[in-house]
Backbone as CSV, one residue per row, in Angstrom:
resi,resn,N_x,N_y,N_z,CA_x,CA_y,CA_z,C_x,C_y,C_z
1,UNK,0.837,-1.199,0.000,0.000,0.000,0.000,0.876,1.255,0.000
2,UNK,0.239,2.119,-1.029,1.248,3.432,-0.373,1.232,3.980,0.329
3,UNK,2.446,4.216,0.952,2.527,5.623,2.074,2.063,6.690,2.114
4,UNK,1.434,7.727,2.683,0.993,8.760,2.798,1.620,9.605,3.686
5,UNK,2.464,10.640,3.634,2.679,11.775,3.993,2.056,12.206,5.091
6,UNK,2.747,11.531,6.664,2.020,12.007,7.816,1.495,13.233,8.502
7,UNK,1.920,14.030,7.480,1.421,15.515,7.770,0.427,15.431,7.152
8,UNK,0.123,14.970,5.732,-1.267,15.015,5.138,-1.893,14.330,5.568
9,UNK,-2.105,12.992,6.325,-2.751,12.191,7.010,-3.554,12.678,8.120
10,UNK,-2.631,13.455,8.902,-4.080,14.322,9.955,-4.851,14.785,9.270
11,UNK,-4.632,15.547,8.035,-6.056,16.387,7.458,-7.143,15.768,6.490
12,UNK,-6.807,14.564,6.727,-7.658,13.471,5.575,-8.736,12.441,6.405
13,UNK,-9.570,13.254,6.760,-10.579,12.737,7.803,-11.867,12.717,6.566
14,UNK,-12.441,11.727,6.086,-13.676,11.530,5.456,-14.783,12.384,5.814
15,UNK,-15.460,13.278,5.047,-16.166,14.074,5.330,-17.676,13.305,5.318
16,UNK,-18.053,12.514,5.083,-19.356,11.530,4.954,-18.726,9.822,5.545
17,UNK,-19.468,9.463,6.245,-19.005,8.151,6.578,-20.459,7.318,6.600
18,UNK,-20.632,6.261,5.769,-21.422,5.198,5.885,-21.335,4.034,6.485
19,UNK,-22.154,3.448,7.392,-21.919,2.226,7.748,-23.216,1.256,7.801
20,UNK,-22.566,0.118,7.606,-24.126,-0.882,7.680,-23.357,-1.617,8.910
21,UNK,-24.643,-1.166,9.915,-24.659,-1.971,11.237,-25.034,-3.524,11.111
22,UNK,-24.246,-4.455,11.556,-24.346,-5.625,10.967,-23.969,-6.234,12.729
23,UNK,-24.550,-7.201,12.771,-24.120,-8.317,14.259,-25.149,-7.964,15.592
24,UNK,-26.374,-7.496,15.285,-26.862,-7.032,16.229,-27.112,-8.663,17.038
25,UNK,-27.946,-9.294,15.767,-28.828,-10.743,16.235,-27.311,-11.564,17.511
26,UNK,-26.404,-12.297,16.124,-25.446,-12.864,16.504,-24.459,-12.381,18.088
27,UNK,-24.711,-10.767,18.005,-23.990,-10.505,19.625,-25.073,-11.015,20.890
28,UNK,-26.249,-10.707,20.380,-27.254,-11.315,21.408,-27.019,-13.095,21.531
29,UNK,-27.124,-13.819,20.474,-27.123,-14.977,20.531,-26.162,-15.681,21.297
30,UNK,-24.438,-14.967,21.560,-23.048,-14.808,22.269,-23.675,-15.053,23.552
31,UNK,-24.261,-14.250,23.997,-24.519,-14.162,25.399,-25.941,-14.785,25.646
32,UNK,-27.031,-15.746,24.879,-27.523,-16.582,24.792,-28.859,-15.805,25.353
33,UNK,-29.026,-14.615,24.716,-30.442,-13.830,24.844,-30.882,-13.248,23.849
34,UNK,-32.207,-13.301,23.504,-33.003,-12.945,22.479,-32.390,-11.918,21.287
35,UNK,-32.599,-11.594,20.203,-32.192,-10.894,19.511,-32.444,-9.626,19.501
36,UNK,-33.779,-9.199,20.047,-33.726,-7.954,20.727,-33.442,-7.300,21.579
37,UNK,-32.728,-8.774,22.495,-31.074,-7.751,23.140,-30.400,-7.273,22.298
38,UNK,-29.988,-7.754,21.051,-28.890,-7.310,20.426,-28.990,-5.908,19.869
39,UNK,-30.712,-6.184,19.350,-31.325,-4.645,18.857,-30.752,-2.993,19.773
40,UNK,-31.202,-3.507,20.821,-31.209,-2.528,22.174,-29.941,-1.788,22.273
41,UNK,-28.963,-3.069,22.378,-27.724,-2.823,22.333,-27.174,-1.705,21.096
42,UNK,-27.465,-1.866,20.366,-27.201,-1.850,18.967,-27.755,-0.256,19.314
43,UNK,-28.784,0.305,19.817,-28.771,1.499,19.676,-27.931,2.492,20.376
44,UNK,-27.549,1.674,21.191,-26.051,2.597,22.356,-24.850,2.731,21.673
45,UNK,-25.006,1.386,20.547,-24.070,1.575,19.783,-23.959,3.102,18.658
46,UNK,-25.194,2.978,18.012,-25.347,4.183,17.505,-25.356,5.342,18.349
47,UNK,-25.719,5.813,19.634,-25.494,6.793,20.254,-23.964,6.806,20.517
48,UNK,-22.693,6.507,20.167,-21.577,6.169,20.719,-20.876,6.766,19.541
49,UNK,-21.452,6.156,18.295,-20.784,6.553,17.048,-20.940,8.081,16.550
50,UNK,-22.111,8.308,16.872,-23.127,10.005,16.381,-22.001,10.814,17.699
51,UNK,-21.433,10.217,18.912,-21.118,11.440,19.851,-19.161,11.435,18.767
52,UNK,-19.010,10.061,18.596,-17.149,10.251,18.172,-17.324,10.951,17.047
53,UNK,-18.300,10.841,15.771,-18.555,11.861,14.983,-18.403,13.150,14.970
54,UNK,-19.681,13.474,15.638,-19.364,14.959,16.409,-17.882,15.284,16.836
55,UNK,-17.039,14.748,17.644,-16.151,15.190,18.669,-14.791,14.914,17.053
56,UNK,-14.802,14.268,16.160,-14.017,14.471,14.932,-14.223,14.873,14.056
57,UNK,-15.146,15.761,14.163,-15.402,16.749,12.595,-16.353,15.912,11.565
58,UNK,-17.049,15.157,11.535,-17.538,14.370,10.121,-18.903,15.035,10.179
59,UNK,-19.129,14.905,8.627,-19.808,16.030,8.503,-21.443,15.370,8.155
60,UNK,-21.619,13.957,7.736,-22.190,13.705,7.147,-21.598,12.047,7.543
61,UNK,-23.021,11.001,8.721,-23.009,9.780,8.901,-24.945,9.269,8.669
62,UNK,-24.270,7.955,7.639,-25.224,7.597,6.867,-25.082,6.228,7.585
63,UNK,-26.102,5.390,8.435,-26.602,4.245,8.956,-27.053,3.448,8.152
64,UNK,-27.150,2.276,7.736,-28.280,1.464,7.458,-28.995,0.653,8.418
65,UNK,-30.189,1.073,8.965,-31.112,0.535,9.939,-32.002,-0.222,9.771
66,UNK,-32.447,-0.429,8.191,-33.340,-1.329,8.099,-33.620,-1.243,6.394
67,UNK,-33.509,-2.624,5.931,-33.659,-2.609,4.806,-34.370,-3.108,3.912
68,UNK,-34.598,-3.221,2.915,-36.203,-3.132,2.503,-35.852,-4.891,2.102
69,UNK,-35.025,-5.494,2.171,-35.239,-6.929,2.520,-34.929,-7.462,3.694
70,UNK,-35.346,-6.592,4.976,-35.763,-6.903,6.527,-36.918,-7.118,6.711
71,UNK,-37.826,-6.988,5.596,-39.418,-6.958,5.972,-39.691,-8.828,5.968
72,UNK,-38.264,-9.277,5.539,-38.431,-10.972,5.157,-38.371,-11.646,6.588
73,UNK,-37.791,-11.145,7.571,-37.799,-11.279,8.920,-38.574,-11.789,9.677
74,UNK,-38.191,-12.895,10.688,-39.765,-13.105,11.374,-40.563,-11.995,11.879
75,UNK,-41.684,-12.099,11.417,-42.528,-11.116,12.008,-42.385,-10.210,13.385
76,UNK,-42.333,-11.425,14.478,-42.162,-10.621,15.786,-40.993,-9.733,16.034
77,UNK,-39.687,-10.118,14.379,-38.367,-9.315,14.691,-38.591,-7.805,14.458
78,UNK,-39.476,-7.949,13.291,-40.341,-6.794,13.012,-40.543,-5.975,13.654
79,UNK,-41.541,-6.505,14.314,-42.633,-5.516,15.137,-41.265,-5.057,16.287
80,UNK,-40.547,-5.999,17.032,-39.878,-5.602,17.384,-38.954,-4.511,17.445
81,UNK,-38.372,-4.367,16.240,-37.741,-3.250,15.235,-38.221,-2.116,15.182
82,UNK,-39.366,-1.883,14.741,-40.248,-1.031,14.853,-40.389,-0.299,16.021
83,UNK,-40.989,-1.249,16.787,-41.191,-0.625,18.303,-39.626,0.124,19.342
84,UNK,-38.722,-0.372,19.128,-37.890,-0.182,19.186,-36.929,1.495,18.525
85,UNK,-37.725,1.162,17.300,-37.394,2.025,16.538,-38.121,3.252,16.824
86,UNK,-39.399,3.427,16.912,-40.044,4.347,17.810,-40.012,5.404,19.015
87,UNK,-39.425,4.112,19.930,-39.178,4.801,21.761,-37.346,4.982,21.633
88,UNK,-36.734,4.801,20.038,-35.629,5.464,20.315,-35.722,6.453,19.297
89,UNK,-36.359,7.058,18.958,-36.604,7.997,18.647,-37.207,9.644,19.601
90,UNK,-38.275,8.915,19.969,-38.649,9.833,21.092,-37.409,9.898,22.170
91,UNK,-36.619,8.997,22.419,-35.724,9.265,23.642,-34.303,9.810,22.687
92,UNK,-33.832,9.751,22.049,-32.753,10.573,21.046,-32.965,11.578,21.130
93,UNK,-34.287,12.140,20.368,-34.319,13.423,19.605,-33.704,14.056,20.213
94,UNK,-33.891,14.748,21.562,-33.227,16.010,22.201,-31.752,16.318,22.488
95,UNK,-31.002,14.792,22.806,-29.845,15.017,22.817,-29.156,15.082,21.444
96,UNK,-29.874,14.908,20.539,-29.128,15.162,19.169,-29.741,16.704,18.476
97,UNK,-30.358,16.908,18.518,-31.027,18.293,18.629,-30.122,19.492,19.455
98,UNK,-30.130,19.248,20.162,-29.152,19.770,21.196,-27.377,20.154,20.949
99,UNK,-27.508,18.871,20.458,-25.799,18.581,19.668,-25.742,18.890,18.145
100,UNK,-26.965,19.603,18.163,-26.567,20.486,16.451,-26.845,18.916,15.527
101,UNK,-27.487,18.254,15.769,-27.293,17.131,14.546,-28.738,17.353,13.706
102,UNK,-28.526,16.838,12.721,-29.591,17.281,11.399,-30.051,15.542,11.471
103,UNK,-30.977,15.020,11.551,-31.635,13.521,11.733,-32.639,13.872,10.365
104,UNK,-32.155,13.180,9.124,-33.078,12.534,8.095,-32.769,11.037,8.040
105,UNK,-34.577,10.962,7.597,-34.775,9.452,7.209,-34.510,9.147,5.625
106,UNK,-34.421,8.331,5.147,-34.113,7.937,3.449,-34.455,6.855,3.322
107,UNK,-35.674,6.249,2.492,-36.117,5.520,2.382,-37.713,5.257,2.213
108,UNK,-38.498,4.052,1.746,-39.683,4.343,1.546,-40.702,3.970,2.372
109,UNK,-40.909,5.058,2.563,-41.878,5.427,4.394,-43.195,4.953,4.090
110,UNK,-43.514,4.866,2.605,-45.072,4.135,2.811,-45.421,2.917,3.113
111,UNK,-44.358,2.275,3.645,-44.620,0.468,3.909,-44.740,0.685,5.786
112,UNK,-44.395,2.173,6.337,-44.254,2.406,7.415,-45.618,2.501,8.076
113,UNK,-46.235,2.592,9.497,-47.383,2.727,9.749,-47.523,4.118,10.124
114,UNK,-48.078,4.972,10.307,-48.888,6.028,9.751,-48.001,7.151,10.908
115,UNK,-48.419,6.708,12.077,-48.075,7.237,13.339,-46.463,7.400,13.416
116,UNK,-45.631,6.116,13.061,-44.102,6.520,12.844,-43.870,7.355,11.725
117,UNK,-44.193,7.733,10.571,-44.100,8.383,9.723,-44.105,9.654,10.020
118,UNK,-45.411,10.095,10.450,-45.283,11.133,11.604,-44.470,11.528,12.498
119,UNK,-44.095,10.768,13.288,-42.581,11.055,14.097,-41.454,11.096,13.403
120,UNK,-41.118,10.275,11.987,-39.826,10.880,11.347,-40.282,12.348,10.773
121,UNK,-41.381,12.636,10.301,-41.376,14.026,9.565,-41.270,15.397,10.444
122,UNK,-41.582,14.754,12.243,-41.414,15.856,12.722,-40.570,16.194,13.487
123,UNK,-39.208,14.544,13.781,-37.981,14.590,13.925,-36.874,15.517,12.786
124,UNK,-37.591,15.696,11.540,-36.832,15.954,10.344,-37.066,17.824,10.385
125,UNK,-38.243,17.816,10.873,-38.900,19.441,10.965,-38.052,19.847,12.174
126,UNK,-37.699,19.296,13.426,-37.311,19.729,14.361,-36.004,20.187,14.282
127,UNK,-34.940,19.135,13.687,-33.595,19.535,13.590,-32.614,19.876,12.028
128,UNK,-33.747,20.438,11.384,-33.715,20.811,9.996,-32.735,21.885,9.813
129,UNK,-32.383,23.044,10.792,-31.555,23.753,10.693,-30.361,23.467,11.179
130,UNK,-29.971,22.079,11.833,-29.082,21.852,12.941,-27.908,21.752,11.673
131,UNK,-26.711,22.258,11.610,-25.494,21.929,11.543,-23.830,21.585,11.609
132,UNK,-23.938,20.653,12.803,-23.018,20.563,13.076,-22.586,18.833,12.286
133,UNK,-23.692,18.029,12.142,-23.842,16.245,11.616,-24.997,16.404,11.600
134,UNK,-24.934,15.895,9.733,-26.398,15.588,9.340,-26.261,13.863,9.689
135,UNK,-27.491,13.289,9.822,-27.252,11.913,10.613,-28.792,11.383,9.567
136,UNK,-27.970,10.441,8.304,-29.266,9.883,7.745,-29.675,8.378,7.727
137,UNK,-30.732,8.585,8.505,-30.961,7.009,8.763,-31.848,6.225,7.883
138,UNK,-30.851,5.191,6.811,-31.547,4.415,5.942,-33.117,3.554,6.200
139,UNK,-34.154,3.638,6.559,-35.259,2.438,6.689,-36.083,2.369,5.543
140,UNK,-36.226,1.293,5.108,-36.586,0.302,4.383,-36.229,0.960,3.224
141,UNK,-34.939,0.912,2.639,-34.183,1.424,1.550,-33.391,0.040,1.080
142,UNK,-33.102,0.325,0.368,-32.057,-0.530,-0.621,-31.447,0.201,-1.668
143,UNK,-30.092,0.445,-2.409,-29.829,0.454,-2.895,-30.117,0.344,-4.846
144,UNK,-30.774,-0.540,-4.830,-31.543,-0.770,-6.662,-32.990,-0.210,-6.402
145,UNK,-33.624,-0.228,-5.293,-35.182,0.622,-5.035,-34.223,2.639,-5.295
146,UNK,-33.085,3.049,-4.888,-32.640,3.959,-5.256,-32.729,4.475,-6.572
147,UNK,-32.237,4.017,-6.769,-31.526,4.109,-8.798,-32.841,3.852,-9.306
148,UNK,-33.720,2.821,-9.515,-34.910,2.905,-10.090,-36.083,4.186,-9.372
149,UNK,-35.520,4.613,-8.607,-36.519,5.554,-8.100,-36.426,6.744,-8.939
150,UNK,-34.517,7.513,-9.078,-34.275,8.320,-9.792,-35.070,7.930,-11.188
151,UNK,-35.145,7.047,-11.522,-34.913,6.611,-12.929,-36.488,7.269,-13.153
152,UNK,-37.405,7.020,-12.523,-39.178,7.258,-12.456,-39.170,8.620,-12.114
153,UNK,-37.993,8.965,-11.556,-38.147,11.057,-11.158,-37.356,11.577,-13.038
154,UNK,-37.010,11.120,-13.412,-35.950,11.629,-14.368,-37.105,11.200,-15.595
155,UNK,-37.307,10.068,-15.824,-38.675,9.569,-16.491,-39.931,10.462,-16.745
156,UNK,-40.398,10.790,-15.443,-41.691,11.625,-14.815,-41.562,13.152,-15.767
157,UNK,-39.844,13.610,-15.096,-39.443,14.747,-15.843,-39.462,15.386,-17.616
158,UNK,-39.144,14.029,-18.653,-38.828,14.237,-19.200,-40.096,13.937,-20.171
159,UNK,-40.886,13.199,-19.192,-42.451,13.023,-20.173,-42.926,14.322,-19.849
160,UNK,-42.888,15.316,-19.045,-43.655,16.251,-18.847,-43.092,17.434,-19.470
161,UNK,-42.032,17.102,-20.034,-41.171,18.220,-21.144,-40.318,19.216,-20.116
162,UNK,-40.290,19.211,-18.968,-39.348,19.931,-18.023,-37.758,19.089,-18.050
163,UNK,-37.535,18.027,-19.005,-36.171,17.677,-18.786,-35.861,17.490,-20.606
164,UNK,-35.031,17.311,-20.599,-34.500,16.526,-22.141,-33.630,15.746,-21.766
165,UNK,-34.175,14.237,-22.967,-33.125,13.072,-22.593,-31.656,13.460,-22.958
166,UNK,-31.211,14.870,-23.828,-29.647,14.378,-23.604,-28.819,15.053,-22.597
167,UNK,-30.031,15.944,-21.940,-29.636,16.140,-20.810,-29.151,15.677,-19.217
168,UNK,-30.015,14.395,-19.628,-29.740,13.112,-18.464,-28.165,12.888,-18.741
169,UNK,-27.335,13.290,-17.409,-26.046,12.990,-17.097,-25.691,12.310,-16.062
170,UNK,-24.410,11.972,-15.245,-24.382,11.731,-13.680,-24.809,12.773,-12.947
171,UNK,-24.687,14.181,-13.464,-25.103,14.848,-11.954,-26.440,14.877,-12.063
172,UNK,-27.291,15.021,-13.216,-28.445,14.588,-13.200,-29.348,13.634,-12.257
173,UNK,-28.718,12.762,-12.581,-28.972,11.313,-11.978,-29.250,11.474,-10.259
174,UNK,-27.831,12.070,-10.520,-27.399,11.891,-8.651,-28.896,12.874,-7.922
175,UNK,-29.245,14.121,-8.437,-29.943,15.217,-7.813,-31.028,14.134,-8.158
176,UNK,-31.480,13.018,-8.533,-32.920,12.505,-8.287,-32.566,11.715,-7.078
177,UNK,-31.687,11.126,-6.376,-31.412,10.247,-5.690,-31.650,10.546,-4.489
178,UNK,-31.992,9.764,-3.144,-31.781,9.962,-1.808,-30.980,10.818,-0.989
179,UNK,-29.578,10.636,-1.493,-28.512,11.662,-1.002,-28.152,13.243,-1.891
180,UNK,-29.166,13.953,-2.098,-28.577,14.394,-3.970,-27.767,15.220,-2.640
181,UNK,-28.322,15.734,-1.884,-27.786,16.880,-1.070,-26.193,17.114,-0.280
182,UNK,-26.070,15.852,-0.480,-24.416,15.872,0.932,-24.052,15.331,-0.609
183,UNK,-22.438,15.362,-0.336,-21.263,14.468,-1.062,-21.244,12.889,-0.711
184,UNK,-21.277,12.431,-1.517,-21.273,10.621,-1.481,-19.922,10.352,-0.482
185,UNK,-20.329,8.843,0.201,-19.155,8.755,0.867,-18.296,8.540,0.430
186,UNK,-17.087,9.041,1.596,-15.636,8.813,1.730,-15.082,7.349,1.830
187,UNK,-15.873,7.139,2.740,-15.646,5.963,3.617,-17.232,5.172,4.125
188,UNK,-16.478,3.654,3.895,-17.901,2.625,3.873,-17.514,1.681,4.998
189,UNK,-18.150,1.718,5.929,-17.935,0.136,6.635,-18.531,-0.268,6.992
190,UNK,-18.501,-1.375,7.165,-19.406,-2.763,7.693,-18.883,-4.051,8.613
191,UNK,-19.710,-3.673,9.675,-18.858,-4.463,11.006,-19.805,-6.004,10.710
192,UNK,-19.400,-6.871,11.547,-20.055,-7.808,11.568,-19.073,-9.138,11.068
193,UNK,-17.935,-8.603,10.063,-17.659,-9.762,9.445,-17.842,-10.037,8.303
194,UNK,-19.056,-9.599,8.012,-19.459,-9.997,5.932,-18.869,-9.026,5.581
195,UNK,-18.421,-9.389,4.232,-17.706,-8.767,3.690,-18.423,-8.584,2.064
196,UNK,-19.731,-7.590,2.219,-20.528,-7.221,0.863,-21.332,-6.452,1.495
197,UNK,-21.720,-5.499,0.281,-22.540,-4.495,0.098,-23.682,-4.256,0.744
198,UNK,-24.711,-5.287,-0.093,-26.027,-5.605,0.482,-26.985,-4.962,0.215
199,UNK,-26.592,-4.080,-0.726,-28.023,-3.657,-1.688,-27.601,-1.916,-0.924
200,UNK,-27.178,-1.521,-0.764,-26.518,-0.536,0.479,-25.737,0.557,-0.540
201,UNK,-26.418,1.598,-0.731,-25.455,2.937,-1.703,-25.167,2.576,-2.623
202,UNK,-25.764,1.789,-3.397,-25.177,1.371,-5.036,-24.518,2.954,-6.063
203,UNK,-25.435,3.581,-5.463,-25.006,4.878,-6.472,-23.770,5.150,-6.206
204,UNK,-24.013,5.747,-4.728,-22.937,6.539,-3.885,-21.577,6.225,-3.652
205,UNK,-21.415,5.006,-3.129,-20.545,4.885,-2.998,-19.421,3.753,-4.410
206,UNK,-19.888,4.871,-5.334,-18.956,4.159,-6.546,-17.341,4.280,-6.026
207,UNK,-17.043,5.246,-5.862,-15.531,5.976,-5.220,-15.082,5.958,-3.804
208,UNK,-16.048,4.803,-2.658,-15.863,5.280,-1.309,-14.486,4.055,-1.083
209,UNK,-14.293,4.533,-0.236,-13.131,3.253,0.437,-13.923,2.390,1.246
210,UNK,-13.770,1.456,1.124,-14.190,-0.263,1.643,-13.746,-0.719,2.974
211,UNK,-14.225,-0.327,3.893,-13.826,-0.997,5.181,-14.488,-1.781,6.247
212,UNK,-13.894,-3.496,6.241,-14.517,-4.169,6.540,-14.052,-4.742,8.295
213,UNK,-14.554,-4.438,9.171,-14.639,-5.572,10.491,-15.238,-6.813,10.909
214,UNK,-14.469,-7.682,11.843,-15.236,-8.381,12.418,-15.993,-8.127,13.748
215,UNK,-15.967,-6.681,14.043,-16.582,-6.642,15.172,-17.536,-6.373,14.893
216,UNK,-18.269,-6.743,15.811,-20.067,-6.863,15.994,-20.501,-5.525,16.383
217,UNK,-21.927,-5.025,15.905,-22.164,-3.461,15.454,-22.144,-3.221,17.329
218,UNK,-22.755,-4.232,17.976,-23.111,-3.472,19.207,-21.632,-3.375,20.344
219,UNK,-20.634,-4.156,19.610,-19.592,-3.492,20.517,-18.581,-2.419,19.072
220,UNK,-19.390,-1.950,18.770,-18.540,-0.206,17.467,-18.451,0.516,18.219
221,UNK,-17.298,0.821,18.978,-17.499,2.272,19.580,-16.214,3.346,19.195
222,UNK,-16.139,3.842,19.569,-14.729,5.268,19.048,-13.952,4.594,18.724
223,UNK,-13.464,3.939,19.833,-12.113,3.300,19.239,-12.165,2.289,18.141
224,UNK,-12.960,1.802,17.598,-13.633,1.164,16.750,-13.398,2.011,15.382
225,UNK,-14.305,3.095,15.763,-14.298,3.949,14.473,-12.943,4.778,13.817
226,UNK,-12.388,4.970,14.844,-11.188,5.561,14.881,-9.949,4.404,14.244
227,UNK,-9.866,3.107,14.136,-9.280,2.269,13.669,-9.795,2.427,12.056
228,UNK,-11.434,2.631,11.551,-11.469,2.370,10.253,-10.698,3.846,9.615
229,UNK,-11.062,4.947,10.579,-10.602,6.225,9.615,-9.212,6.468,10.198
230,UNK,-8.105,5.645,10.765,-6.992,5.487,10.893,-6.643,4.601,9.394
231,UNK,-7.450,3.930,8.871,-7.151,3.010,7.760,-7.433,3.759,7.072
232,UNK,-8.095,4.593,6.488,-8.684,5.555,5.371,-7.743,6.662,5.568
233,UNK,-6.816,7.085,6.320,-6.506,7.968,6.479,-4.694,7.376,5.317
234,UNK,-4.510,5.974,5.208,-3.584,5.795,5.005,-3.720,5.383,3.416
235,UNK,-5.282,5.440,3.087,-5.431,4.991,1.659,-5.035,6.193,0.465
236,UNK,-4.476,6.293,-0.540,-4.748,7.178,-1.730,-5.549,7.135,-2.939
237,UNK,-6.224,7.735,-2.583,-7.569,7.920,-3.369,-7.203,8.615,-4.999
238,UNK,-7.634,7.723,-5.705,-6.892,8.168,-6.883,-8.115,8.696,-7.633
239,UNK,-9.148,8.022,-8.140,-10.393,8.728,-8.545,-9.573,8.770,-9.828
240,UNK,-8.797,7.475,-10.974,-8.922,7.119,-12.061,-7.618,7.791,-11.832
241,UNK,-6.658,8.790,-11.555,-5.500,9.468,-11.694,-4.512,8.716,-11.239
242,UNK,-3.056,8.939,-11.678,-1.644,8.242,-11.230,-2.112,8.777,-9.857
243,UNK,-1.031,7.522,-8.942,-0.835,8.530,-7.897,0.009,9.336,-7.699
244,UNK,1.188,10.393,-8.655,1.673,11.001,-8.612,-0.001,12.319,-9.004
245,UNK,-0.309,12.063,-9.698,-1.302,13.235,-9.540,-2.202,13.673,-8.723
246,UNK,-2.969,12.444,-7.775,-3.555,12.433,-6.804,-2.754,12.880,-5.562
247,UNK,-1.545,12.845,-5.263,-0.623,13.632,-4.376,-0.385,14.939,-4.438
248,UNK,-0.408,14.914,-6.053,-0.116,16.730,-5.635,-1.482,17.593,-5.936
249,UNK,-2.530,16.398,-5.918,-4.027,17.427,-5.887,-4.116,17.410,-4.036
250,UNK,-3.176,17.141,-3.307,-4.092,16.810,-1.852,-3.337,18.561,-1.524
């Protein structure tokens, strides 16, 4: 791998960081209790990651919390999820509100029941001006439900004569998408051990760096995170260029 220039290395902190929380079930199963221990857990975990965020500058952390092939789940994991998903919501909001964080949801809220929908739109109304970390939490998203979504906004557009097809480009594309608003990630990881995607930022992260653990989402904490963007910090990002050119663009 190449070296990187330890002076440039402090200033190469990923400005967007994605992660798919992965090991909730399996850490519960370790300690031989239900999987919605692991859930529970799993949200301290996320309160742990949103505070090392904050306290290192990132500007922009993208979760995957639930994905639109979780609905395959036993039912009661479901409802579980849900409910869960709910009373940590109401108990979050304020300390992230508080801490300047911007909380959007991404994803398609009509499979959602009526009443949570409501609480993301008025979690989203509440800390809409906050900027210190926008904090977007994937539910029931996927990755190819993305891209075909643009594809029906760009579609929609161009039957109604407000677009022209040779106008359809990448940045095009991107402004129909979930994220048009922040910069795609820097940096991707996924704790747990698997080592794949999972239907997870197909667009976005064409250019992100790949970083994979075996630790389980509900023990991710700083020092955790701080190991993947200690690794990203040592990668050179070439974005198709030598790396003699990518060095002297830093």
């Amino acid at each position: 791998m190449t070296q990187i220039d330890p002076a440039l290395a402090v200033q190469r902190l990923p400005k967007h960081v994605a992660i798919v929380m992965d090991g909730n079930g399996r850490w519960a199963e370790a300690r031989h209790r239900p999987r919605s221990f692991g859930h529970k857990a799993g949200v301290d975990a996320v309160r742990a990651v949103v505070e090392a965020c904050l306290k290192r500058g990132i500007e922009v952390l993208t979760l995957f919390a639930f994905s639109s092939e979780n609905w395959r789940r036993p039912p009661q994991e479901v409802s579980t999820l849900m409910d869960l998903f709910m009373r940590a919501l109401d108990r979050e909001v304020d300390a992230l509100h508080e801490n300047g964080v911007r909380l959007r949801f991404v994803g398609a809220r009509e499979a959602f029941a009526a009443e949570l929908v409501d609480r993301m739109a008025r979690v989203e109304a509440r800390t809409i001006d906050n900027r210190r970390l926008v904090l977007n939490v994937a539910v029931n998203y996927g990755g190819r439900w993305d891209i075909v979504s643009a594809a029906k906004v760009l579609a929609q557009r161009v039957q109604q004569g407000d677009l022209m097809v040779d106008a359809i480009d990448e940045s095009a594309f991107h402004q129909a998408t979930q994220l048009a608003a922040w910069p795609d990630p820097d940096l991707f990881i996924r704790t747990g051990g698997e080592t794949r995607i999972s239907n997870f930022l197909l667009w976005q992260i064409a250019y992100a760096e790949l970083y994979f653990t075996d630790t389980l989402w509900p023990d991710f904490d700083a020092k955790a995170l701080d190991l993947a963007l200690d690794d990203y910090r040592r990668r050179e990002r070439r974005f198709g260029r030598t790396g003699a050119q990518a060095r002297q663009a830093l």
